[in-house]
C-alpha positions in Angstrom: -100.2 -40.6 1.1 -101.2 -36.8 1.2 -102.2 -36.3 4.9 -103.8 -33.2 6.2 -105.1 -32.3 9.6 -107.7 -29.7 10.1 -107.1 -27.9 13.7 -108.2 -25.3 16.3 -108.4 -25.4 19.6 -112.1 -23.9 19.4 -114.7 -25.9 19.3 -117.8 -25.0 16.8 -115.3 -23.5 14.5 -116.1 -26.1 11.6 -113.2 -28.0 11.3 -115.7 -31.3 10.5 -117.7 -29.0 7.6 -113.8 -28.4 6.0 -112.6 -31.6 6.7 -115.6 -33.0 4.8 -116.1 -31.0 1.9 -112.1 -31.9 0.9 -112.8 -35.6 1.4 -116.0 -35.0 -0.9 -113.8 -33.4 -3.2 -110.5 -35.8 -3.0 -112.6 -38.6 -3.7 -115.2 -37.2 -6.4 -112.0 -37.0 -8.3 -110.9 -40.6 -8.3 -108.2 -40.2 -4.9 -109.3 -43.2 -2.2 -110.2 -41.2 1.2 -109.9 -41.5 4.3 -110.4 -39.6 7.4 -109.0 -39.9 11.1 -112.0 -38.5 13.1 -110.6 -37.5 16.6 -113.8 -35.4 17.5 -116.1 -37.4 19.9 -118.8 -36.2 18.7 -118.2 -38.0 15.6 -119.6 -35.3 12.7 -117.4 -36.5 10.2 -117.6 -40.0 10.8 -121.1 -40.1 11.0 -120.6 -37.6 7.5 -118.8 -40.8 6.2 -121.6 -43.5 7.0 -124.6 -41.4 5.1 -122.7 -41.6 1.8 -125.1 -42.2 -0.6 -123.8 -44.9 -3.2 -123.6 -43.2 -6.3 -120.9 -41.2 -4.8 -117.6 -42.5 -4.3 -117.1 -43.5 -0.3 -114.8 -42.1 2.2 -113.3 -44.1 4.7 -113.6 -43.0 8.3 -111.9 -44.3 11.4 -113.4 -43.2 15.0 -109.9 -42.6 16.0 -111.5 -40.9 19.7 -112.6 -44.8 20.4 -110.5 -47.1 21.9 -110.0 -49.9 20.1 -111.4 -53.3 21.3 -108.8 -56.5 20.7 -106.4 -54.8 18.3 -103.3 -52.1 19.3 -103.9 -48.7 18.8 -101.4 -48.0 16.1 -103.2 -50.9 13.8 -106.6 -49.4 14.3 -105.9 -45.9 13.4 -104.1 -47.1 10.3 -106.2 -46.7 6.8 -107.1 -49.1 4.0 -104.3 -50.2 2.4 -104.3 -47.5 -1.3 -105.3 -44.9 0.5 -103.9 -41.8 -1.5 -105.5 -39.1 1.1 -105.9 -38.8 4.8 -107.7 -36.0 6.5 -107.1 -35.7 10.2 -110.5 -33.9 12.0 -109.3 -32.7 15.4 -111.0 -32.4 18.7 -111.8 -28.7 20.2 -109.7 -27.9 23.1 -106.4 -30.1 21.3 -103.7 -31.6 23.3 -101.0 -29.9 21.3 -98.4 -31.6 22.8 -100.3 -35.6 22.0 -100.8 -34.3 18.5 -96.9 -33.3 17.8 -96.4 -36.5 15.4 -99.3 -36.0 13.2 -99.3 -32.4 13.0 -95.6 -32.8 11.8 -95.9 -35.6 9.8 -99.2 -33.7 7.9 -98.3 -32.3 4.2 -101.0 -29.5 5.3 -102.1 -27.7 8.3 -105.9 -25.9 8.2 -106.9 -23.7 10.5 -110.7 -22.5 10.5 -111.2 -19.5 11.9 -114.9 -17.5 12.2 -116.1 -14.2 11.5 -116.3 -12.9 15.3 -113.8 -11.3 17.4 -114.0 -14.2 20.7 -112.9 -16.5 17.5 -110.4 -14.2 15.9 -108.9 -13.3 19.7 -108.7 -17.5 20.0 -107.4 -17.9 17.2 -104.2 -15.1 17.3 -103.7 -17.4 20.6 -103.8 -20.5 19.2 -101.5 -20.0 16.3 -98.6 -18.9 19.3 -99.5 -22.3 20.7 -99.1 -24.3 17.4 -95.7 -23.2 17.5 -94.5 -22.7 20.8 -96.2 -26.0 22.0 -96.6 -28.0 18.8 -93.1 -27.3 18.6 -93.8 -26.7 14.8 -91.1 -24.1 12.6 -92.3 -21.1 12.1 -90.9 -21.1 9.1 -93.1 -23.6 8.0 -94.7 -23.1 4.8 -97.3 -26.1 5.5 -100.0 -23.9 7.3 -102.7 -21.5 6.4 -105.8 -20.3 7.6 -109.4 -21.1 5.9 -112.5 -18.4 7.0 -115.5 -20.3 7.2 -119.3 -19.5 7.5 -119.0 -15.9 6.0 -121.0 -13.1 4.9 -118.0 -11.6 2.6 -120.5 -7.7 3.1 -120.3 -7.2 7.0 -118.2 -5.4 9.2 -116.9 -8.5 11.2 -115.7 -10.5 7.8 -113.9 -7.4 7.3 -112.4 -7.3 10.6 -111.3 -11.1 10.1 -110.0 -10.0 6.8 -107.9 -7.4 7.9 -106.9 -10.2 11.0 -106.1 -12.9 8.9 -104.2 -10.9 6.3 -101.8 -9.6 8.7 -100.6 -12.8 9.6 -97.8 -14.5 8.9 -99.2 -17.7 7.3 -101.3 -17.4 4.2 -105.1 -16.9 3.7 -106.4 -19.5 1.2 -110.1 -20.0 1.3 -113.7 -19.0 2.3 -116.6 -21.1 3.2 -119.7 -19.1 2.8 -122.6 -18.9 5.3 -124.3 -21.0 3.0 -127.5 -23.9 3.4 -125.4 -25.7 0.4 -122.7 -26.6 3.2 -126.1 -27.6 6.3 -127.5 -29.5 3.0 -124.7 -31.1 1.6 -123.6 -32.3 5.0 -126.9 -34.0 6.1 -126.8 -35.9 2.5 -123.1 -37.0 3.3 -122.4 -35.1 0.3 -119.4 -32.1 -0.1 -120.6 -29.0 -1.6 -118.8 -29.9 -5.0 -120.9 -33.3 -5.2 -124.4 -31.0 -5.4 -126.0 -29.7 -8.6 -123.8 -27.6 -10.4 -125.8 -24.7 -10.1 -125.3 -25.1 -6.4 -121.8 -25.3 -6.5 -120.8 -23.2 -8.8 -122.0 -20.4 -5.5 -119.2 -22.1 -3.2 -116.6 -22.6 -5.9 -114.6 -19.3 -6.3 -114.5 -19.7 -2.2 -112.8 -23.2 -2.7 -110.7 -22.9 -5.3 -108.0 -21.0 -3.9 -107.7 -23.5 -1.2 -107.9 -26.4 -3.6 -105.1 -24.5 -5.4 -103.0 -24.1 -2.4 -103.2 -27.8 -1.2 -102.5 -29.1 -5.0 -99.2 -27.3 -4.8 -98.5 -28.7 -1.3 -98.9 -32.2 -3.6 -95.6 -33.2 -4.2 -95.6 -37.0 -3.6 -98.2 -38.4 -6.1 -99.7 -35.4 -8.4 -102.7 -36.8 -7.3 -105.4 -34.6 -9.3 -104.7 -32.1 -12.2 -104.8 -28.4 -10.6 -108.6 -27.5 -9.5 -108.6 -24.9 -11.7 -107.7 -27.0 -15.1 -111.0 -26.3 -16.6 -111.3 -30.4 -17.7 -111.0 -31.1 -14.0 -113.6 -29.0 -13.3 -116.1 -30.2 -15.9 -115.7 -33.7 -15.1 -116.3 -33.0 -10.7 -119.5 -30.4 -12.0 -121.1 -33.5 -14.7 -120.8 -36.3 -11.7 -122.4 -33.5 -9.5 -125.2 -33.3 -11.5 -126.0 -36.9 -11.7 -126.1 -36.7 -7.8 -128.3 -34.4 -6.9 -114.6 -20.9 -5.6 -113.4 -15.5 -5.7 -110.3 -15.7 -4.7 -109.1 -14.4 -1.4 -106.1 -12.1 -1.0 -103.3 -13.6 0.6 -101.1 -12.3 3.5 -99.4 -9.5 2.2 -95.9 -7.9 3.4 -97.5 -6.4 6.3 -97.6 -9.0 8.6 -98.2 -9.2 12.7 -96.2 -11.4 14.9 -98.8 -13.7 16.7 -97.2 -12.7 20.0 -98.3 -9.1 19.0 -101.7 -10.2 17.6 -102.4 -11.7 21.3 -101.6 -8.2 22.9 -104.3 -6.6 21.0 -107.9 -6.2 21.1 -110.3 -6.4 18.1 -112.5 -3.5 17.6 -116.0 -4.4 16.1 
């Protein structure tokens, strides 16, 4: 099972909007789905019960309930075949309850916004992940994912600059976009709308699609996202229904520690 957990200790950052459009993509492409939803206000859960049924479903577990006549451990635990498992973690995280999942996950996503209060929280919360979450920082797991941007203002570029000084990679951009508000309300991902629609969030995606494929090394669960075939086959089940690259860190990287010390000029 390929498990990853989407965190920040921010709330409103969109860890639910990521950790739905990569269930919508896992399972448009055949993987059974699940996700661990430990946000109580329930987004992705709720996400997971407006499926429409010519979609495939997604499996969601209100992991911020307790469980009623059952132990914990048995109700938290997925449908048996379950190839992927997306953790969706609360705002203000208990890093030191979440240790086991966060090391046990094959990925670690952090969404981070265009402004500096989130870019300031965010330099803090990657010392914590490490310092409290007691994770290596050699770890090669982890990366960061911008999310609701407008790629021609002076903030994204600020984040840019932020994000590509650290020292885990950058792998994707979600767009400012009424695809993701539209998609979500249909309990769709942005890869299961029309293809035109798509094809506006794609060169965002890919590179994070990219990134978590090679992270894949217990199943080779999908051909890479950006095998044309696997493309063509996610955009012709779109249609019935109905990613740019960003650079990556580069060598001159920031210690978080340092990151923390500084303020971010708008």
């Amino acid at each position: 099972m390929f498990k990853i957990a989407i965190v920040n200790s921010k709330g409103g950052v969109g860890k639910s909007t990521l950790t739905t459009n990569l269930a919508a993509w896992y399972a448009s492409q055949g993987c059974k789905t699940a996700i661990l939803d430990h946000d109580s206000q329930g987004s992705s859960s709720f996400w997971a019960s407006k499926r429409p049924p010519q979609v495939n479903p997604v499996q969601a577990i209100e992991a911020f309930k307790e469980p009623y006549g059952m132990t914990r451990s048995f109700y938290l635990k997925p449908e048996a075949g379950t190839q992927v498992l997306l953790t969706d973690t609360p705002a203000g995280i208990d890093l030191m309850r979440f240790q086991p999942p966060l090391k046990e996950a094959d990925a670690i996503l952090i969404p981070v916004l265009p402004s500096a209060i989130d870019i300031h929280a965010a330099a803090h919360f990657l010392r914590d992940l490490f310092l409290i979450g007691r994770l290596p920082r050699s770890s090669t797991n982890i990366a960061v994912v911008a999310n609701r941007v407008r790629k021609n203002t002076r903030i994204y570029q600020t984040l840019e600059i932020f994000l590509n000084r650290l020292e885990i990679p950058f792998v994707g951009t979600l767009r400012d976009s009424q695809n993701y508000i539209q998609a979500a309300a249909s309990g769709l991902g942005v890869c299961e709308l029309t293809k035109f629609r798509f094809a506006h969030e794609k060169p965002g995606l890919l590179p994070l699609l990219d990134w978590l494929h090679a992270l894949d090394t217990t199943s080779s669960l999908l051909p890479s996202p950006t095998d044309s075939s696997a493309l063509r086959s996610t955009e012709s089940r779109t249609s019935e229904n109905q990613k740019q690259p960003n650079e990556t860190a580069g060598n001159n990287t920031t210690t978080f520690d340092q990151l923390c010390g500084q303020n971010t000029t708008l």
